[in-house]
C-alpha angles and dihedrals in degrees: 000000000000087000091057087050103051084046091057097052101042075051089057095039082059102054088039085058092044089050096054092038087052093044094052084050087056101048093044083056092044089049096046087044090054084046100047091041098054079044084062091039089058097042092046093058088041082058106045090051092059091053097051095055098038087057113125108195120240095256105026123085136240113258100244090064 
C-alpha cells in the first residue's frame, strides 16, 4: 500500500512539474506572438504609407516624363 502511494505522488510531482513547465512555454509564446503581431502591425503601416505616397494617379504622369 504504501508502494502504490508513494507511486502515485512522485506520479503527481511529475505532472506538477510538466504543468508549470507547460504554463511558462506558453507565456513565453504568448509573449513572441504579441511581439511578432505589433512587428506586422508596424510593417503593415510602414507599408501602407509608402504606398500612399508612391501612388500615380491614373491620369497623371510620372515626373520624369
Amino acid at each position: 500500500m504504501e508502494n502504490r502511494l508513494n507511486k502515485m505522488e512522485m506520479l503527481y510531482l511529475d505532472q506538477s512539474r510538466m504543468l508549470e513547465d507547460l504554463s511558462a512555454e506558453m507565456f513565453q509564446q504568448q509573449q513572441e506572438a504579441r511581439r511578432l503581431t505589433a512587428r506586422i502591425k508596424l510593417l503593415e503601416e510602414k507599408l501602407a504609407a509608402v504606398s500612399e505616397s508612391n501612388h500615380i494617379g491614373g491620369h497623371e504622369r510620372p515626373p520624369h516624363y
